[in-house]
C-alpha positions as CSV (number, residue, x, y, z in Angstrom):
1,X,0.0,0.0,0.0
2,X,2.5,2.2,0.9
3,X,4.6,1.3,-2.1
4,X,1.3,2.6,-4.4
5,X,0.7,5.7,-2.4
6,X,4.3,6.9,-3.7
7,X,3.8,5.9,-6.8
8,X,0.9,7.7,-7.3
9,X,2.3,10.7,-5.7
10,X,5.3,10.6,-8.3
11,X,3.0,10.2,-10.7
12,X,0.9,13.4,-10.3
13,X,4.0,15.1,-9.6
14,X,5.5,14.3,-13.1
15,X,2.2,15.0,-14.7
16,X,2.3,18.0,-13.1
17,X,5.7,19.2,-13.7
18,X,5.8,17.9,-17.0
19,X,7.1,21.5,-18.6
20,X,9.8,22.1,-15.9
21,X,11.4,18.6,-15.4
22,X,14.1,18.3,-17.9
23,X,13.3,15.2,-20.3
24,X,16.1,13.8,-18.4
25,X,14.9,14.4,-15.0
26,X,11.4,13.4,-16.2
27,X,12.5,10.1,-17.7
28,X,14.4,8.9,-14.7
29,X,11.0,10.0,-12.7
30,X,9.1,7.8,-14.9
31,X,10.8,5.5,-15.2
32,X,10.7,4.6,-11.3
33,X,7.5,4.6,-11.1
34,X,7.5,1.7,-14.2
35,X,9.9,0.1,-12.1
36,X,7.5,0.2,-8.9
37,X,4.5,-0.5,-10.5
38,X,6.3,-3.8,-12.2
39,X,8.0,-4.6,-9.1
40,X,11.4,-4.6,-10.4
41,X,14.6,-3.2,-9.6
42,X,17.7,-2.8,-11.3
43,X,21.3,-4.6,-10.6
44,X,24.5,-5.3,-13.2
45,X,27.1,-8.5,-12.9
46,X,30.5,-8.6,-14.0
47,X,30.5,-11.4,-17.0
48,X,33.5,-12.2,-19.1
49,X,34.7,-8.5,-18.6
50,X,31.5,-7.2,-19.5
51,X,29.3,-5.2,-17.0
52,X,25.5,-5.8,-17.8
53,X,22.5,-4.0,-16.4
54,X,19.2,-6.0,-15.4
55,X,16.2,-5.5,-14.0
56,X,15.3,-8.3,-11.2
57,X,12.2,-9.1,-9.2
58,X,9.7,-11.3,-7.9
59,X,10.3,-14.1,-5.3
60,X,13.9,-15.6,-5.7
61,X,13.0,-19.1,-5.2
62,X,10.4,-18.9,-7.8
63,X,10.6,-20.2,-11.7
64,X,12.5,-17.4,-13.7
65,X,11.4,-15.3,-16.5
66,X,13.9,-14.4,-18.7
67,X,13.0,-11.3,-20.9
68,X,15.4,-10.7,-24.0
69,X,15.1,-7.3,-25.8
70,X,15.1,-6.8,-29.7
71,X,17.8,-4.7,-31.6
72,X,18.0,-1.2,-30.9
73,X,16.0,-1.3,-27.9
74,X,16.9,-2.1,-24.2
75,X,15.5,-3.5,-20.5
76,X,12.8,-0.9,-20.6
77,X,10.8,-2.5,-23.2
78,X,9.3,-5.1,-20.8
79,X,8.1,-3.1,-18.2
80,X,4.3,-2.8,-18.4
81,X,4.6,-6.5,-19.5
82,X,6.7,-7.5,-16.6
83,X,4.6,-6.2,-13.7
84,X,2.2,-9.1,-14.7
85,X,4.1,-11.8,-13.3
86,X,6.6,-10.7,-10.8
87,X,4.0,-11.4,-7.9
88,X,4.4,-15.1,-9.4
89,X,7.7,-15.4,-11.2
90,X,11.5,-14.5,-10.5
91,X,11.3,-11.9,-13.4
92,X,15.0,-10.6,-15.2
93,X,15.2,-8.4,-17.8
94,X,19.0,-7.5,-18.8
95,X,20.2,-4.7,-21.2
96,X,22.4,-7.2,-23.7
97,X,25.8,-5.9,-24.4
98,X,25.8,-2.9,-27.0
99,X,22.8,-1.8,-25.6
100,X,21.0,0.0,-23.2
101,X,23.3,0.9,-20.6
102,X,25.5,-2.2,-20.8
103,X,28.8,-2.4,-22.0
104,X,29.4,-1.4,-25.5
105,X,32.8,-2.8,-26.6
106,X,34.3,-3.4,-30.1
107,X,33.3,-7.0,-30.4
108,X,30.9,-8.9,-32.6
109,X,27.4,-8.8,-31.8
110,X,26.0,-11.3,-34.2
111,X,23.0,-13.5,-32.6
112,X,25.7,-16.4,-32.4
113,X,27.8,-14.0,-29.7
114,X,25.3,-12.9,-27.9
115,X,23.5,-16.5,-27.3
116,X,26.6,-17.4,-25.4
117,X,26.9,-14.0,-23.7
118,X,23.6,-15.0,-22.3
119,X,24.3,-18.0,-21.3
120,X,27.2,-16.8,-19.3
121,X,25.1,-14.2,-17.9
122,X,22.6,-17.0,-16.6
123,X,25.2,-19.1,-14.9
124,X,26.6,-15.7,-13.5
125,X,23.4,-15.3,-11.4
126,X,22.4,-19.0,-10.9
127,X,19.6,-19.3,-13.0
128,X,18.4,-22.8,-13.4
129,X,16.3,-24.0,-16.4
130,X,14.4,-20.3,-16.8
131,X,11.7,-19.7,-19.3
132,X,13.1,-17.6,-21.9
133,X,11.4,-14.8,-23.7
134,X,12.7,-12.8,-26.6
135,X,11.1,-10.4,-29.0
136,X,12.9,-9.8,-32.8
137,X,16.3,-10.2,-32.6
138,X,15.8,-11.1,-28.9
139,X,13.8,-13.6,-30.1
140,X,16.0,-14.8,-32.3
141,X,18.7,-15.3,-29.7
142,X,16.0,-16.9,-27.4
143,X,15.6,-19.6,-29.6
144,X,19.1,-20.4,-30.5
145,X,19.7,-20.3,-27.3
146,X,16.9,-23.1,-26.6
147,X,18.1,-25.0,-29.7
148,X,22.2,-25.3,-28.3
149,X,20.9,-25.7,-24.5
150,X,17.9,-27.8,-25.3
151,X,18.1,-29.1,-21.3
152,X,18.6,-26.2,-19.6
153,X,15.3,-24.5,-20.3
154,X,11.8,-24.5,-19.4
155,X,10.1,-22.7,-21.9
156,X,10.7,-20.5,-25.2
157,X,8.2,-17.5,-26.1
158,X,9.4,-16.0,-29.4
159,X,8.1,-12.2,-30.2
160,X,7.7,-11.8,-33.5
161,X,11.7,-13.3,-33.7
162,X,13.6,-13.0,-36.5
163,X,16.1,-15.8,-38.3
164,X,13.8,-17.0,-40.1
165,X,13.1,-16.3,-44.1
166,X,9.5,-15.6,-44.6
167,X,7.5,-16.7,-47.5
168,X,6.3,-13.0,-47.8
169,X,8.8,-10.3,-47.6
170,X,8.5,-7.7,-44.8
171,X,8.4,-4.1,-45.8
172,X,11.2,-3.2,-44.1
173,X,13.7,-6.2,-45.8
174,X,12.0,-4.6,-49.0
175,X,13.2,-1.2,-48.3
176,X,16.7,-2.8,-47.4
177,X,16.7,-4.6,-50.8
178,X,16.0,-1.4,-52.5
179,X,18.7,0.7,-51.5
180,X,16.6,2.5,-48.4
181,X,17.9,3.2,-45.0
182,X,17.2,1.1,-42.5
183,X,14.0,2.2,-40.7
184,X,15.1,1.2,-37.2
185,X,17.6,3.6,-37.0
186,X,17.6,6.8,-36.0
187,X,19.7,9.4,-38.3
188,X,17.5,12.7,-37.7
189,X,15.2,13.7,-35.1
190,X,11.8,13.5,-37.2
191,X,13.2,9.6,-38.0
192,X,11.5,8.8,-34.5
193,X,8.4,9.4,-35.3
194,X,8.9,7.4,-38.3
195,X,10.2,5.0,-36.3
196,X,7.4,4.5,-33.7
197,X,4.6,4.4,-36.7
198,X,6.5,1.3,-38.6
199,X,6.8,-0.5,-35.2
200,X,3.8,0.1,-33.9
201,X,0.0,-0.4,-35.3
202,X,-1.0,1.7,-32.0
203,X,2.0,3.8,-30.7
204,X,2.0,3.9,-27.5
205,X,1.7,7.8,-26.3
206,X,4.7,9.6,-25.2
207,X,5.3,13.2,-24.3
208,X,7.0,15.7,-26.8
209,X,9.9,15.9,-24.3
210,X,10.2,12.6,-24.1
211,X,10.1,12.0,-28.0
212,X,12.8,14.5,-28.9
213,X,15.0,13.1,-25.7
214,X,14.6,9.1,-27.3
215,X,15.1,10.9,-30.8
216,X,18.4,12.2,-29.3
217,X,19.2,9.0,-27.9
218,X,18.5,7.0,-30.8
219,X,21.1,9.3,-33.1
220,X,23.9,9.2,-30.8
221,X,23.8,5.2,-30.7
222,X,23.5,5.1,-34.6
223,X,27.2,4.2,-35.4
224,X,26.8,1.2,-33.3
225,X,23.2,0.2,-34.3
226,X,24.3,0.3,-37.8
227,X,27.8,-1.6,-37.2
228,X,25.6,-4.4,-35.3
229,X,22.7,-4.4,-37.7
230,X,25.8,-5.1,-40.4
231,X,27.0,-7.6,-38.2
232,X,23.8,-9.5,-37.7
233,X,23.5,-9.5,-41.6
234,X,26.9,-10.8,-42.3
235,X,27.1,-13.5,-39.7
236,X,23.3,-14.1,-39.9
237,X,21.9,-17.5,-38.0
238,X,18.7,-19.2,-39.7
239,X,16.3,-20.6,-37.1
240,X,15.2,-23.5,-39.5
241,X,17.8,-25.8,-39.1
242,X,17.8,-25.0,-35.2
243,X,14.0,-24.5,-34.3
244,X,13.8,-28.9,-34.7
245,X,17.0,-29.0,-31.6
246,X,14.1,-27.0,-29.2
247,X,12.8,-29.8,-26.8
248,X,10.4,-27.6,-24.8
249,X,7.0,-26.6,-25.5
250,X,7.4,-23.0,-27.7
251,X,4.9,-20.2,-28.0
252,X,4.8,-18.3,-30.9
253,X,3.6,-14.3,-31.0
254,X,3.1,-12.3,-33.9
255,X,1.3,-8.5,-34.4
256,X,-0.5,-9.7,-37.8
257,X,0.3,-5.9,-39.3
258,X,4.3,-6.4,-38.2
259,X,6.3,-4.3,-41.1
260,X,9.5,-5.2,-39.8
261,X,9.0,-8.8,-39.9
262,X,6.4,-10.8,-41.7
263,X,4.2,-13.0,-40.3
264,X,4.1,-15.1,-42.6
265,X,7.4,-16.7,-40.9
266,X,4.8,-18.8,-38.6
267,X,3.8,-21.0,-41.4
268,X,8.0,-21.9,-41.9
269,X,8.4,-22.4,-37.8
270,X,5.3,-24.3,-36.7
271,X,6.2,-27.5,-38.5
272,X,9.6,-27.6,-37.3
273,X,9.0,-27.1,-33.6
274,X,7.9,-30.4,-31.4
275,X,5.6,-28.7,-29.2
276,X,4.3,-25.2,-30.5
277,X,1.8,-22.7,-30.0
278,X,0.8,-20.3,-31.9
279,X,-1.0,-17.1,-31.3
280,X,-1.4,-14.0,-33.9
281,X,-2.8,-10.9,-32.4
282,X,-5.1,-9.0,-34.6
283,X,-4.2,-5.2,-35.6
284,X,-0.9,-5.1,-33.7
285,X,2.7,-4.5,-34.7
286,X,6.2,-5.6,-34.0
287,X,6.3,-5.6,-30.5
288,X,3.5,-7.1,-28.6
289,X,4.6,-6.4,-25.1
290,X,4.6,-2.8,-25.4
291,X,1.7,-1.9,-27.9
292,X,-0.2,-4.3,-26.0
293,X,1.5,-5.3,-23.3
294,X,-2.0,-7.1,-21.2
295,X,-3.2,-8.2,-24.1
296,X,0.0,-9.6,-24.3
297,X,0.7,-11.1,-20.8
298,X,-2.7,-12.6,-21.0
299,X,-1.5,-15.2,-23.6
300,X,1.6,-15.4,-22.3
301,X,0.2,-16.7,-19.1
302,X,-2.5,-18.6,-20.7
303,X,1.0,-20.9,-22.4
304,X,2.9,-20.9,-18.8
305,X,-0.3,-22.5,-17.4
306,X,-0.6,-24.7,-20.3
307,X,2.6,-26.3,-19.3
C-alpha cells in the first residue's frame, strides 16, 4: 500500500511538472514509477569482462522469466509486460551488451555472440532452467539459445523473432533490398516518429519531451546500431535448421500488421518445432509487449499455465 501511495504521488508530480522537469529528469522519474509498479529493480554482474545492467524481481526461489530485448532497444521494453508476473515469477530483464546501458565494446554482436553471452550471464546469477522470452532479434537469440541448450530451459516465447526467411517479404527487408535506409535507425530527429509508426500499429503515447529526448538518444547510438545491424547481416543464423533442436513446449507471438518482420514466418516455424503454439494478435505490430502489453501477458500466461 504504501509502495502505491508513492507511486501515485510521483505520478501526479510528473504530470504536473511535465514543462519544468528536464526530459532527463522526467524520464528517470518515470521510469521509477514503471519500475515500482512492475515490481522490479535494477542490478548489473561482471561477466566475461563485460558489465551488464538487469532489472530483477519477484520471489527468488520462484521459476524465472527471462526477458530478452530486440535490436536497438533495451530493458525498458518489458516493463508494463513484466509487472504481470513478478507477484508469481522471479522476473529478469537484462540490457544485452551494445545496448541500453550495458557495456558497448568493439566486439561482434552477431545472434551467435550474444547467445553465449547469455548463457554466461545465466550461470553468472544461478539461474536454473528459466523460461526464456525474446522479442525480434531477442527472439532470435532466445531460440538459438533453446536449440544449443535444449536441457537447460523450461520454456521458449518467441516475439515476432527473426532468423527466419518468410515466405512474404517484410516491408522493411523490402526497403533494405532497394537501397533504403534502414527504418530502425535513427539518423535525424523526425526519423523517431517514423520510427514509432512502422513498429507500432497503435503507438504507445509519449510526451514531446520525451520523444525529442529518445530521438536524441536514438542518433547518438546510430554508429553502433548500424555496425551491429551489419553484423547481424553478415554473420546471420537461420532458425530452421535450429527450431527442430528445441525440446520444450514453444509459444509463438506475432502483431498480424508487423512491417519489420512478416508474419508469414509462422507458417516456416510451426512445423519444425515439437511442441508449438501459436497465437497472432489482430491489428498489432512488431512488439506485442509494449503496444499491448496485457493483451499480451494474458496469452503469455495462458501458455505458462498450459505447461
Amino acid at each position: 500500500m504504501k509502495k502505491l501511495a508513492i507511486g501515485i504521488t510521483l505520478l501526479l508530480a510528473c504530470a504536473a511538472g511535465t514543462l519544468y522537469f528536464s526530459p532527463t529528469a522526467l524520464l528517470t522519474s518515470v521510469q521509477f514509477i514503471e519500475r515500482q509498479r512492475a515490481g522490479l529493480s535494477s542490478h548489473e554482474v561482471k561477466v566475461d569482462g563485460l558489465t551488464i545492467h538487469y532489472y530483477e524481481g519477484g520471489p527468488r526461489d520462484g521459476e524465472t522469466l527471462l526477458m530478452i530485448h530486440g535490436f536497438g532497444a533495451n530493458r525498458d521494453n518489458w516493463l508494463r509486460f513484466a509487472r504481470h508476473f513478478s507477484q508469481q515469477y522471479r522476473v529478469i530483464a537484462l540490457d544485452l551488451p551494445g545496448f541500453g546501458e550495458s557495456d558497448k565494446p568493439d566486439v561482434n554482436y552477431d545472434v551467435a555472440s550474444q547467445t553465449e553471452r547469455l548463457h554466461a550471464f545465466v550461470q553468472a546469477l544461478g539461474i536454473s532452467k528459466p523460461h526464456l522470452i525474446g522479442n525480434s532479434m531477442g527472439g532470435h537469440i532466445a531460440a538459438l539459445y533453446a536449440a544449443r541448450y535444449p536441457e537447460q530451459v523450461t520454456s521458449v516465447a518467441l516475439l515476432n523473432n527473426s532468423g527466419i526467411l518468410s515466405p512474404r517479404k517484410s516491408e522493411m527487408f523490402a526497403m533494405l533490398e532497394n537501397g533504403k535506409p534502414n527504418p530502425l535507425v535513427v539518423r535525424k530527429a523526425e526519423d523517431f516518429d517514423a520510427l514509432m509508426r512502422f513498429v507500432f500499429v497503435n503507438p504507445p503515447p509519449l510526451p514531446e519531451s520525451l520523444k525529442r529526448h529518445f530521438a536524441e538518444q536514438s542518433m547518438a547510438n546510430q554508429q553502433q546500431y548500424d555496425r551491429i545491424f551489419v553484423q547481424l547481416r553478415e554473420r546471420y543464423v537461420p532458425l530452421e535448421p535450429e527450431l527442430p533442436k528445441i525440446q520444450v513446449p514453444t509459444l509463438v507471438l506475432w502483431g498480424d500488421q508487423d512491417r519489420v518482420l512478416d508474419v508469414s514466418s509462422i507458417g516456416v516455424m510451426k512445423p519444425l518445432l515439437k511442441k508449438p503454439t501459436i497465437v497472432v494478435m489482430k491489428d498489432c505490430g512488431h512488439a506485442p509487449m509494449l503496444e499491448r502489453p496485457e493483451e499480451t501477458a494474458q496469452h503469455y500466461q495462458a501458455f505458462l499455465d498450459s505447461l
